[in-house]
N, C-alpha and C positions, 0 to 999 in steps of 0.2 A: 337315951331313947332306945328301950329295947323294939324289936321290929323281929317277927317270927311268921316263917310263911307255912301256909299252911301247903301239902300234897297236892297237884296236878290231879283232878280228878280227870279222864277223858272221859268215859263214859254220860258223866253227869253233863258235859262243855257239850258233845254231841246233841243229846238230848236235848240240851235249851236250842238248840241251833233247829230240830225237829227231823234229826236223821238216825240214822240206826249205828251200831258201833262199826258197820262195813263199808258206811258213807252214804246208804241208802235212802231217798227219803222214807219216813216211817207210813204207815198206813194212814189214810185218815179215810172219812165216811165218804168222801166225796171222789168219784173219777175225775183222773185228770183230762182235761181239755186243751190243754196250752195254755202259754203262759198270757200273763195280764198284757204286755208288750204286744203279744202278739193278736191277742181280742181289740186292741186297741190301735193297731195299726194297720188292721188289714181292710177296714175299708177307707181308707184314707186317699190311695192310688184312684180309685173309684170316685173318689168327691174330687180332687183335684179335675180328672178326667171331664166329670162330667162339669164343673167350674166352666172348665177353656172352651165344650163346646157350648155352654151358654152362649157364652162371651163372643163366642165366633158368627152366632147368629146377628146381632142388633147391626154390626158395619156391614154385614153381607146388603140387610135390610133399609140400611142409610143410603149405600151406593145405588140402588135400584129404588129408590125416591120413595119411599116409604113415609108419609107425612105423618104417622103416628109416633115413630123414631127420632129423639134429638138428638142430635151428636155428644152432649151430654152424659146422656144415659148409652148411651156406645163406648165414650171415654171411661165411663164408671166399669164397665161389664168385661173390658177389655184388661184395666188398672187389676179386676176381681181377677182374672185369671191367670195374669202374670202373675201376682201376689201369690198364690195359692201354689205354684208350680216353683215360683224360688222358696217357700219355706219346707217343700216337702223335699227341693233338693236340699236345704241347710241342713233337714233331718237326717237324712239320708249319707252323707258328706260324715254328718259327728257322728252319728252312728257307727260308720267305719271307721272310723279314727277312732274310737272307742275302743271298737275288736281288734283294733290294731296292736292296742296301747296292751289289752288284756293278753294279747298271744304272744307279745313280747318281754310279758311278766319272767322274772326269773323264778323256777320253781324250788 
């Protein structure tokens, strides 16, 4: 079996990666805005937020005899906002252990 390699282009490996030979990204038509991570996680703290104070109205509403309120739909409301507030800490948690993992990279 013959096996012959071919020259390390960098240039070209750059390119496909879409940066410039200085490590830059290259131009494209479009402004950057931030990244996708970040359009996608900034209103999340906000839905969480506004989740719990849903949730905090129905038992406020139960305790002061509200007969439109079942306890029910208060366990439901209250279950929504725990839920919401432990997955945006489990986010939040791997997220840094992520950054953690990356700054500990050897370079």
């Amino acid at each position: 079996m013959n096996v012959t390699l071919k020259p390390f282009d960098f240039a070209q490996a750059v390119a496909r990666a879409g940066l410039a030979v200085n490590g830059l990204p290259l131009a494209t038509g479009r402004p950057v805005q931030g990244s996708d991570l970040q359009r996608t996680a900034s209103p999340a703290p906000g839905a969480v937020s506004q989740s719990q104070h849903v949730g905090a109205r129905p038992p406020s509403e139960l305790q002061m005899g509200n007969p439109t309120v079942g306890l029910e739909q208060t366990m439901v409301a209250m279950q929504q906002g725990q839920l919401g507030l432990q997955a945006s800490l489990q986010v939040r948690n791997r997220l840094v252990q992520v950054y953690s993992e990356i700054m500990n990279l050897q370079v």
